[in-house]
N, C-alpha and C positions, 0 to 999 in steps of 0.2 A: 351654530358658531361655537369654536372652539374657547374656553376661557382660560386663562394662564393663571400660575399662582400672586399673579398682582392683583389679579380681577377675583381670586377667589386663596387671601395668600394661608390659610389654615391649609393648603397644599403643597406649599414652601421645603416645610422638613420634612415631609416622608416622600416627596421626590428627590432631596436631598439622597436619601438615606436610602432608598432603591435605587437612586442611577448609583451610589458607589459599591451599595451592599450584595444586590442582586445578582446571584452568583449561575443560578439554573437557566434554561432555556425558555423555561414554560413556566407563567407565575398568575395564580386566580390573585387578582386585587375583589374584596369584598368589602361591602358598607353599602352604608341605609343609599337609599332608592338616588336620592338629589345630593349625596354628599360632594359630588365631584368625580365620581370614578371613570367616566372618560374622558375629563378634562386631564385627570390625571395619569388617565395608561395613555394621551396620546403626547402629552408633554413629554414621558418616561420613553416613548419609543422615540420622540424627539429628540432628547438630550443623548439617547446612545447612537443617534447617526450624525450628532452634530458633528463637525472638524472643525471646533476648535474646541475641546471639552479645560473645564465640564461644563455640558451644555444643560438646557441647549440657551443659544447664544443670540440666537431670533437675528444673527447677524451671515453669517455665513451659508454660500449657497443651498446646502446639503438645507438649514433653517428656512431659506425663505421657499425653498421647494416644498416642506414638508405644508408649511402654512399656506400657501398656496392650492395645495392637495393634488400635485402633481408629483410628489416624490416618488420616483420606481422603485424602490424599496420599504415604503409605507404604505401597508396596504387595511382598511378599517371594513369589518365587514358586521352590518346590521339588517336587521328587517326594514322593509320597506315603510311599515309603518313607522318607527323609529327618524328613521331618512328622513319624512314629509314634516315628522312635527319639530327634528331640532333642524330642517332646511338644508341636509346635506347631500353634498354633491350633487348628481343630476337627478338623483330619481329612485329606476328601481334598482334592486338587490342585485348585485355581478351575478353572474349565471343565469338570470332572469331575461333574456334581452331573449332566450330562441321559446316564444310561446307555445307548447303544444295544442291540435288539435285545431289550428287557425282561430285561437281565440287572443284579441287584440286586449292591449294592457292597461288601451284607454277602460277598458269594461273590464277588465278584471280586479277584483279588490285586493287592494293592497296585502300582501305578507304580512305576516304576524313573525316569521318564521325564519334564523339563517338556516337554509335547505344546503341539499348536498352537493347540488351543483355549483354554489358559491365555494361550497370547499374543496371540490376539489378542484376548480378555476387554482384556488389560494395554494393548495399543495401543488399544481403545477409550475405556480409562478414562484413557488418558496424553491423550485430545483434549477432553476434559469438566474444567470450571473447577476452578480449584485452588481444596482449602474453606476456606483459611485463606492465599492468596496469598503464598505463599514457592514455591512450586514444586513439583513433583516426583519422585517418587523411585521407580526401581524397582528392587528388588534380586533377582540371579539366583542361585541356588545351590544345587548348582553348575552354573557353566554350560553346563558340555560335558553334563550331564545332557540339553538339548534334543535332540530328534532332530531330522535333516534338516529336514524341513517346517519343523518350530517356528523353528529357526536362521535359514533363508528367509523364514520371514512376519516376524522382527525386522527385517531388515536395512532397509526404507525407512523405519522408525522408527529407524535409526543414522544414516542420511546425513538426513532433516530430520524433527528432533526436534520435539513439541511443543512451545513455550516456559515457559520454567523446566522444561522435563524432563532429568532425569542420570539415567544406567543406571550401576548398577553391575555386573560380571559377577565371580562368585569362581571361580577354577578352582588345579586345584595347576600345570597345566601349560599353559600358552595355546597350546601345540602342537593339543591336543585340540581345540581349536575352529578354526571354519570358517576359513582365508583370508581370503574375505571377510567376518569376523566382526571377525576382529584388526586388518584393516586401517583400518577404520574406529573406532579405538578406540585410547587410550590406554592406558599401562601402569605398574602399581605393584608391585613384588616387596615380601612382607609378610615380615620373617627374623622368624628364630626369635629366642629369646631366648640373652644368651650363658651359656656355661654356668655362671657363678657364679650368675650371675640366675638363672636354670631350677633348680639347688641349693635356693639360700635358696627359693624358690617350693613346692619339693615336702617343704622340711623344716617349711615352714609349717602345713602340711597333714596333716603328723604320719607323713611316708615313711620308713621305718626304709630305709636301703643306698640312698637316693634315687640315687647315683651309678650301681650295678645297673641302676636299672629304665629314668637317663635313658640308658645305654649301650644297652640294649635298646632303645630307644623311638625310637633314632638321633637325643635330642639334643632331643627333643618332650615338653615336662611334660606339655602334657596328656596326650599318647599315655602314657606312664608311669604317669600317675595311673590309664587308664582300664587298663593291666595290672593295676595291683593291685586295680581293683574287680571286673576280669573272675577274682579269685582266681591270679593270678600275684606273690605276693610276693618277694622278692630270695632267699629261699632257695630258693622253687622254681624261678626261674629258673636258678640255680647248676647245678640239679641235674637240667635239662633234656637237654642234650647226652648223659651217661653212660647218662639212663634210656632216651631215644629210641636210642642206641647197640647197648643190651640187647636193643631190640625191647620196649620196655616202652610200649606202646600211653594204656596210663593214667597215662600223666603229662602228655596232652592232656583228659583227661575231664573234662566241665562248660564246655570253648570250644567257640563257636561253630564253622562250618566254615572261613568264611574268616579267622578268629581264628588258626588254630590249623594253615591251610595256608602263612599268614604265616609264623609261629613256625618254620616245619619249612624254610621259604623261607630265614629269617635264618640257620640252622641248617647248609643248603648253604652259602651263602654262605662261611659262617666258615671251613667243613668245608676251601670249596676255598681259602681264605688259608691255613690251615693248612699244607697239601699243597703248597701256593707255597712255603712256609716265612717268611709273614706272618704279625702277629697276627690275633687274630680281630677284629673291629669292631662286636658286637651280645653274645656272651657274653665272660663274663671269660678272662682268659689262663690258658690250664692246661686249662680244663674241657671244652676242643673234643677228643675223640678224632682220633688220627689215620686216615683213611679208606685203604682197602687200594688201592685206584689211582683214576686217572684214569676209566677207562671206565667204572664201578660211579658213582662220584661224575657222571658226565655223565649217566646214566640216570635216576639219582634227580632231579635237575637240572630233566630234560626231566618225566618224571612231575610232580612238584611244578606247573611251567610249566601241565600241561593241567590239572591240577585245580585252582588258582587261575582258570583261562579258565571253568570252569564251577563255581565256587565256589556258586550259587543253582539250581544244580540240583538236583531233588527227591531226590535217593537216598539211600541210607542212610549216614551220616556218621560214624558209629564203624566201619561195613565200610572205608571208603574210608580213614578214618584208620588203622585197622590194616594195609590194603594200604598204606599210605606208610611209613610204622613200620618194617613188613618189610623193605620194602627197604630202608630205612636202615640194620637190621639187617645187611643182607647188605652196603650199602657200606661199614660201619663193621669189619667182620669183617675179620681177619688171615687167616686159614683159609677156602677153600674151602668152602664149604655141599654137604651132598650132596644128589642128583638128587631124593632120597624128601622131605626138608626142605624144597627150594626148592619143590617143588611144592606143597605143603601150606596156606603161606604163600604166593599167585600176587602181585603186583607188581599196578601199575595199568593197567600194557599192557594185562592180561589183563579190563579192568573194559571192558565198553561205555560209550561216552561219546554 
């Protein structure tokens, strides 16, 4: 579901300021992962099809087509995995409908991927009449989701555009995209909201300790919001560092894997400001134990690193999380572990990857 700058209004003035300002064809919107950036490239190609500007006007046909998600001239292209988790449109990824090799789509695992087939479906339909003569629109998201190919088949749709065609690309980092992707493209950084705004936002919403979870979320309502739907409320986060310290495996139970390799990610992090003899930056002051040295803390560091790289790998996700635990166990430990314990408990070194 799409949200509007009412439902999320720190979106307000820099759609303002792109539907008037926005002078190129092709424009990376960039910012952190949850700020809003396809709430806000889909509102932005909204407002430039609306009739009756400045839109968009959520009143007039060209508006209620778009919201609807039947506008011929708005076209949104993401991975399929993307599609299933924010529940859009019907399914799979445009170009995806002809399976090669008679393998059916029920059995095939979702895309991670916009492929090139999606794009060039989009550059065929970017050369066919606009249905209602405003122009327009394709939105990418995210766009470093394309692979090679697909990045390649866009690029002589960035240097001559159909007319009235704007691309938008959302990424958090336009590092991630091609060279010759960024060059040919404008740029918009989406902030965050500041944090009184981001407060009043999540106390709206009925967040008890909203301060907690936007410190944990580094600063991101939504991301905060969507701790506490994933069952991380402020007291459990309080209480995250002593349990993970204990070697208390369940107090990850019920997140996802890369939920909860995050968590254990924010968790290092803290561990090594600690050890610096800084604050923490993601849990509260007080609650980070202090970790028994440098080399233990670099290990777990390096572990966390590889199992974040393969966060969508098939394996077992409570084994893997108990081997992170462990050793957190063992970096957090004042005392020596013995030869019979460590081994009991093997670390991630010890997992094939």
């Amino acid at each position: 579901m799409i949200l509007n700058e009412k439902d999320l209004p720190w979106l307000a003035e820099p759609l303002a300021q792109l539907r008037d300002g926005a002078r190129g064809h092709a424009l990376i919107l960039h910012g952190r992962g949850q700020s809003g950036l396809l709430s806000l490239a889909f509102r932005l190609a909204q407002a430039w099809l609306c009739e009756q500007p400045p839109g968009p006007c959520d009143q007039c046909p060209s508006c209620h087509l778009s919201l609807a998600g039947s506008h011929g001239d708005l076209k949104v292209l993401m991975p399929e995995t993307h599609q299933q988790a924010l529940r859009w449109g019907g399914g799979a990824e445009e170009g995806e409908s002809d399976v090669s090799d008679g393998e059916s789509k029920s059995k095939r695992k979702p895309s991670r991927e916009i492929r090139v087939e999606a794009i060039r479906q989009a550059i065929a339909w970017a050369h066919s009449s606009s249905a209602r003569g405003r122009g327009k629109m394709l939105v990418l998201y995210p766009a470093d989701a394309m692979n090679v190919v697909a990045a390649n088949a866009l690029l002589k749709t960035l240097e001559e555009p159909a007319p009235g065609m704007r691309i938008l690309l959302c990424v958090e980092d336009p590092e991630r995209l091609l060279p010759t992707i960024r060059s040919r493209c404008q740029r918009a950084a989406v902030p965050l909201p500041t944090p009184d705004a981001a407060l009043a936002w999540l106390k709206a919403k009925g967040v008890d300790e909203p301060e907690t979870l936007l410190r944990a979320a580094g600063g991101e309502p939504q991301a905060a919001l969507a701790l506490l739907e994933a069952g991380l409320p402020a007291a459990a986060w309080h209480a995250i560092p002593a349990r993970v310290a204990a070697g208390d495996a369940s107090a990850l139970a019920g997140l996802n894997l890369p939920v909860a390799v995050r968590l254990l990610q924010q968790l290092c992090h803290d561990a090594m400001a600690v050890l610096a003899g800084a604050p923490p930056q993601y849990f509260p002051p007080g609650s980070v134990p202090m970790p028994a040295n440098w080399v233990r803390l670099n290990a777990w560091q390096a572990a966390l690193l590889k199992a974040a790289r393969h966060d969508e790998h098939p394996w077992n996700a409570p084994l893997l999380l108990e081997a992170l635990v462990a050793q957190a166990h063992a970096t957090f430990a004042r005392k020596a572990m013995g030869p019979g314990r460590a081994a009991a408990r093997p670390g991630l070194a010890t997992l094939p990857l």
